[in-house]
C-alpha positions as CSV (number, residue, x, y, z in Angstrom):
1,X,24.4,1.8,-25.6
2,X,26.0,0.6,-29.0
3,X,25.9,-2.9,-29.8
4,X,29.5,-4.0,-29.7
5,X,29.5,-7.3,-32.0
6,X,30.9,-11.1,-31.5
7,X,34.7,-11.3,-32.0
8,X,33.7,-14.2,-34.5
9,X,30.4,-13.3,-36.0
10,X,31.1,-15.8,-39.1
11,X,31.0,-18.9,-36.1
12,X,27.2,-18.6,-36.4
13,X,25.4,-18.4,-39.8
14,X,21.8,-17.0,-40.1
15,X,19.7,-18.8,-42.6
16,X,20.2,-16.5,-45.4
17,X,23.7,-16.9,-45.0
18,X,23.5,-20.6,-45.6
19,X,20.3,-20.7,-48.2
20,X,22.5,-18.4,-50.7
21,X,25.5,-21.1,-50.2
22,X,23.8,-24.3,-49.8
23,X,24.4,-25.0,-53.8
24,X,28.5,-24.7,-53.1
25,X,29.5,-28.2,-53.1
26,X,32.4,-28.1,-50.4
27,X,29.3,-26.6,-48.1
28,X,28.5,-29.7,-46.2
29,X,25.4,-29.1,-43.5
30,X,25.1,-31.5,-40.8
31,X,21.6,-31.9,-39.1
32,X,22.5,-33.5,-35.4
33,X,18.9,-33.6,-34.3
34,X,17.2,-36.8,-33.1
35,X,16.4,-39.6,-36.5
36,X,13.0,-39.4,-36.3
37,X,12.9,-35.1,-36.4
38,X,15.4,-35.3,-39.5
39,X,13.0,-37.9,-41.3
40,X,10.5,-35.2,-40.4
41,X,11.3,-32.9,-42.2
42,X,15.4,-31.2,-43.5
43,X,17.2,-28.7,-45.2
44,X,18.0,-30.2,-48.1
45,X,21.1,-31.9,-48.6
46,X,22.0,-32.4,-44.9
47,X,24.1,-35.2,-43.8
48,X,22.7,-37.0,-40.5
49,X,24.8,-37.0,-37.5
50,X,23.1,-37.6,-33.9
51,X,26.0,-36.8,-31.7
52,X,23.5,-36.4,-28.5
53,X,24.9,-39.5,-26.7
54,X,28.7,-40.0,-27.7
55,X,30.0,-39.4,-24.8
56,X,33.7,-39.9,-23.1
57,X,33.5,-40.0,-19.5
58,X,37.2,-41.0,-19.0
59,X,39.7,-38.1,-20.0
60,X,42.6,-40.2,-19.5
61,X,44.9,-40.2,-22.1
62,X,44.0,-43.8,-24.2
63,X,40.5,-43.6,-23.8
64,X,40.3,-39.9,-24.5
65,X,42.3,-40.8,-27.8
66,X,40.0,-44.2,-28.8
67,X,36.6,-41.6,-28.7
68,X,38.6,-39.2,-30.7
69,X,39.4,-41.6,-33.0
70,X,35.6,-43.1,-32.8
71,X,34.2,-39.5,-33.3
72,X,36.1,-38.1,-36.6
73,X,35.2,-42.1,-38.1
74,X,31.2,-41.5,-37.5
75,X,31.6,-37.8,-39.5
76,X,33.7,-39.4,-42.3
77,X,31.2,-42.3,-42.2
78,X,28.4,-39.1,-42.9
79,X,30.4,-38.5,-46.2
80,X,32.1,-35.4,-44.1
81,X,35.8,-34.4,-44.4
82,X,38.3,-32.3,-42.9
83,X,38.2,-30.0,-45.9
84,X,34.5,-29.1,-46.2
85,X,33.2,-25.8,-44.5
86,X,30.4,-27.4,-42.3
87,X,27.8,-25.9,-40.6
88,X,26.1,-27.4,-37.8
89,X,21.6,-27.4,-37.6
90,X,20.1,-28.2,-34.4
91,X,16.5,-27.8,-33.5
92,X,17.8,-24.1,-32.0
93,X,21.2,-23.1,-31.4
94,X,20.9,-25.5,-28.7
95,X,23.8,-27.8,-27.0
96,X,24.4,-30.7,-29.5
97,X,25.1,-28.1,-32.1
98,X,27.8,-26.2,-29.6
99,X,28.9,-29.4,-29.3
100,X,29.9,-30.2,-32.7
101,X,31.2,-26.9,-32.8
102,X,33.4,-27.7,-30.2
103,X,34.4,-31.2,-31.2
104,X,35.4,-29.8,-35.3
105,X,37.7,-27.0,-33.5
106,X,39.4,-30.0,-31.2
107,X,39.8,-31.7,-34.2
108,X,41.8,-29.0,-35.2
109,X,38.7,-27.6,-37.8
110,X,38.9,-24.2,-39.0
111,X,36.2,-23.9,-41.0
112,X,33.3,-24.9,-38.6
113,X,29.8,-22.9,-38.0
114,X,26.2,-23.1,-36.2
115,X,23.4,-22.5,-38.3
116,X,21.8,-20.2,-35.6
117,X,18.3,-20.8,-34.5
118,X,19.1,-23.8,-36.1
119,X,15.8,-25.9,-37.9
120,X,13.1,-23.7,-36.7
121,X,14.9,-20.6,-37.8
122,X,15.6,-21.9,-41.4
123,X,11.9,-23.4,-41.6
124,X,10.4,-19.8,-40.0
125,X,12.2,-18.1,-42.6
126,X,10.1,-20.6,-45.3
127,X,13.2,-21.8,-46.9
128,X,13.4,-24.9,-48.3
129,X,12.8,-28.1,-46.7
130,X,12.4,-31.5,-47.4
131,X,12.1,-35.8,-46.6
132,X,14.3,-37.3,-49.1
133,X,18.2,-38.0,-48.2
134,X,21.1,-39.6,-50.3
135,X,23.3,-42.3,-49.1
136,X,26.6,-40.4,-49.2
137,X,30.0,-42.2,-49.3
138,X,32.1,-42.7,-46.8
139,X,35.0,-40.8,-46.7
140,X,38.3,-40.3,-44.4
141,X,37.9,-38.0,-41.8
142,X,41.9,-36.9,-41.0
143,X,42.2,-34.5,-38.0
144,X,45.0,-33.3,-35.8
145,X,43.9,-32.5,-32.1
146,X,44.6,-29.3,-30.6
147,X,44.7,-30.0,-26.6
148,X,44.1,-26.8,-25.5
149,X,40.5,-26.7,-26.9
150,X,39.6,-29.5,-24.6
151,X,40.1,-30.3,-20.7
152,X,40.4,-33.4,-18.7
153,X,40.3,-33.9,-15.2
154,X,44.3,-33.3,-14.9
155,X,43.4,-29.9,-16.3
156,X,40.8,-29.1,-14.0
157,X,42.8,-29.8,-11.0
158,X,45.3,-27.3,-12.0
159,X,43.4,-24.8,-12.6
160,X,41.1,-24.7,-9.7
161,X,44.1,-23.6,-7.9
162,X,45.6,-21.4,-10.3
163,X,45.4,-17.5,-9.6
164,X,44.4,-16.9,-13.2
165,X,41.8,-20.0,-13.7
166,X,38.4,-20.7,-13.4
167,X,35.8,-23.2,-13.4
168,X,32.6,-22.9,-15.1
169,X,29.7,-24.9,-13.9
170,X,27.2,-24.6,-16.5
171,X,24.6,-27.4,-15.2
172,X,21.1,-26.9,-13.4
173,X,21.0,-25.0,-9.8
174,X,19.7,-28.5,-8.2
175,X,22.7,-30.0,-9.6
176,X,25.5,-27.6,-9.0
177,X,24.5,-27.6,-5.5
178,X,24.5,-31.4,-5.3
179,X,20.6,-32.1,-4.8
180,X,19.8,-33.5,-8.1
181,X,22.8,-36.3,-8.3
182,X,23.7,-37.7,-11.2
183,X,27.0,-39.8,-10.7
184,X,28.4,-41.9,-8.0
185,X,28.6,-38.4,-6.1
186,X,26.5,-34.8,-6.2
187,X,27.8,-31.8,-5.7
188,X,30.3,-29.3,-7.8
189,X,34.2,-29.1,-8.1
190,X,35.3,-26.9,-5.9
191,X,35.3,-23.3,-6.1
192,X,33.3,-23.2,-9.7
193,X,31.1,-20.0,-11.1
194,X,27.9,-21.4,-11.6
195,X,25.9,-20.0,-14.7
196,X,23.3,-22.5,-16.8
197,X,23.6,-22.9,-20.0
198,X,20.2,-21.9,-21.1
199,X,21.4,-17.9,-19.7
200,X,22.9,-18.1,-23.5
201,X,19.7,-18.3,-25.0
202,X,17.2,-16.2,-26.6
203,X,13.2,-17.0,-26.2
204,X,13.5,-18.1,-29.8
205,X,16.2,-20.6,-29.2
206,X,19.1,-17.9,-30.8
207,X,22.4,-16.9,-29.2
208,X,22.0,-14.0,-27.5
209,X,23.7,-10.4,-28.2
210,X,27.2,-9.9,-27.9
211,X,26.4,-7.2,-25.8
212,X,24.1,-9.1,-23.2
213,X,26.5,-12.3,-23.2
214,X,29.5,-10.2,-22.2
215,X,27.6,-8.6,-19.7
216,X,26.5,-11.9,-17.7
217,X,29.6,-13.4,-18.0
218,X,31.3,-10.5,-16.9
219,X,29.3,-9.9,-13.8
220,X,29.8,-13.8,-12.9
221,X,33.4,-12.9,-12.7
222,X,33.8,-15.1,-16.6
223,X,36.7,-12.8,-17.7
224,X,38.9,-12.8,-20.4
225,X,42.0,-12.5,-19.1
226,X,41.2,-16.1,-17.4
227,X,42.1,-19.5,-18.5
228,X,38.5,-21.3,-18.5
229,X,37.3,-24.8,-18.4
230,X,33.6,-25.1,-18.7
231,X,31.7,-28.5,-17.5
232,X,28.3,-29.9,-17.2
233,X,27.2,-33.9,-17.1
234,X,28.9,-34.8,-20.4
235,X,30.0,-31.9,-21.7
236,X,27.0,-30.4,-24.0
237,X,25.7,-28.0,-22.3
238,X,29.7,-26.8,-21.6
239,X,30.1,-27.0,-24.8
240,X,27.8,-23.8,-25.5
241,X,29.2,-21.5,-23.3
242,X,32.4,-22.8,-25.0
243,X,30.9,-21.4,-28.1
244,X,29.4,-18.2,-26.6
245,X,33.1,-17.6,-25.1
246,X,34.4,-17.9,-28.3
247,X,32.0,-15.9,-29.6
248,X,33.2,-12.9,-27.7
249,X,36.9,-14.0,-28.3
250,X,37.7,-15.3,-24.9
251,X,41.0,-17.3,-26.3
252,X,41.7,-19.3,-22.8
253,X,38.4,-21.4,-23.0
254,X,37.9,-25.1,-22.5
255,X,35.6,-27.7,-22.5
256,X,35.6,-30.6,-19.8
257,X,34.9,-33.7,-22.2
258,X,34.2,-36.2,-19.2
259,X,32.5,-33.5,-16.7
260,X,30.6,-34.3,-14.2
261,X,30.1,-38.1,-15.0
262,X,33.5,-38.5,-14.9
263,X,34.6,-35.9,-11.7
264,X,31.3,-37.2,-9.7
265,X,32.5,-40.8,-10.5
266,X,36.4,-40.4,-9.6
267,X,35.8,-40.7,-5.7
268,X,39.9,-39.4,-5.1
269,X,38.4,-35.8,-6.8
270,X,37.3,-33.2,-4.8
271,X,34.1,-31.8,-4.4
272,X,32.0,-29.7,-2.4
273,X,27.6,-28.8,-1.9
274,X,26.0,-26.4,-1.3
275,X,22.9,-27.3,-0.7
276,X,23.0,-26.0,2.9
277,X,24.0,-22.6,2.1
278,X,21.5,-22.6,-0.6
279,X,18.6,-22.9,1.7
């Protein structure tokens, strides 16, 4: 079968891709791994940004503003502007890089990429790498939001009735069937596709294939001609098949910022297990 490619190949960058650019001043890299494995070791020139943890779990309109606001501070606080071409490194192509991704193209970013197989790819491929950082300036971060990259609970409730909508549970099995509970409430919104995250994955931490992405999401019923809103817990893990979506040029595609931590805690939503019928 011929490989037929991502609809947005330039969304991901290979290493080479960034090594021969990584001179270009308006390039800004932004490493979003843990402190301690940035001090460890860098590509250099990488601003620090640890996003794992900046969560919203309240979509309602002014609290889902003040984390917007919060967020696009903390990247101009990394010396990162709205005008730089920016390209996310994870440990892999794993879900706080997806979720950057994500969060830049809610921001209304156009210019936003994922260094794919992120650190380990870029150190496998012995490119450069080093300890030292600069303290880099602070500079505004001005955005506008485009609402239909992100989904809150409103959005969800409308389209788990909608003919052409669907919900896109991208968590564990134990949790999407509501043994392993992790809010007020286990289970899964009602009538969601299940598929984990980790499906997107290649054993070396890469996005898969166009070919083989398409194919799974396909089969799971993940179409394009479907509006999409993706969850999880906090809305990482969402946030990659977000990206692999996009990849393929699903344009109806959502993330659900607050996901389960907000659903699971809402008692008035509606959910349903299936822990029974998974036995």
């Amino acid at each position: 079968m011929t490989e037929i490619g991502y609809a947005y190949p330039d969304l991901l960058w290979t290493p080479d891709q960034l090594s021969e650019r990584l001179d270009d001043p308006s390039v800004k890299v932004v490493d979003v791994r843990p402190g301690e494995r940035f001090s460890m070791g860098h590509i250099p020139g990488a601003h620090h940004y640890s996003i794992y943890a900046v969560n919203c779990d309240d979509t309602d309109e002014a609290p889902l503003n003040s984390f917007v606001r919060m967020w696009a501070f903390l990247l101009g606080s990394r010396g990162i502007s709205f005008e730089d071409t920016i390209v996310l490194c994870g440990e892999i192509t794993g879900m706080t890089s997806t979720r950057g991704l994500w969060f830049l193209e809610y921001l209304g970013h156009r210019d936003v990429h994922i260094l794919d197989g992120g650190y380990t790819a870029w150190a496998d491929a012995g490119l450069a790498t080093t300890r030292d950082a600069d303290v880099t300036p602070a500079v505004p971060f001005r955005f506008t939001p485009r609402p239909e990259k992100v989904a809150t609970y409103k959005d969800v409730l409308r389209v788990i009735d909608a003919p052409d909508g669907l919900v896109l549970d991208t968590r564990s099995r134990l949790e999407f069937t509501g043994e392993d509970v992790r809010a007020a409430r286990g289970g899964a919104i009602p009538g969601a596709v299940h598929m984990e995250w980790l499906n997107n994955l290649t054993d070396d931490g890469k996005m898969k294939l166009a070919e083989e992405l398409r194919r799974q999401f396909e089969a799971a019923g993940v179409t394009p001609d479907k509006e999409i809103i993706a969850y999880c817990q906090t809305g990482y893990r969402s946030a990659h098949a977000y990206t692999a979506l996009r990849l393929l040029g699903y344009e109806r595609v959502r993330n659900y910022l607050g996901s389960w931590r907000e659903w699971g805690d809402k008692t008035h939503l509606p959910i349903e297990t299936r822990a029974a019928a998974q036995s």
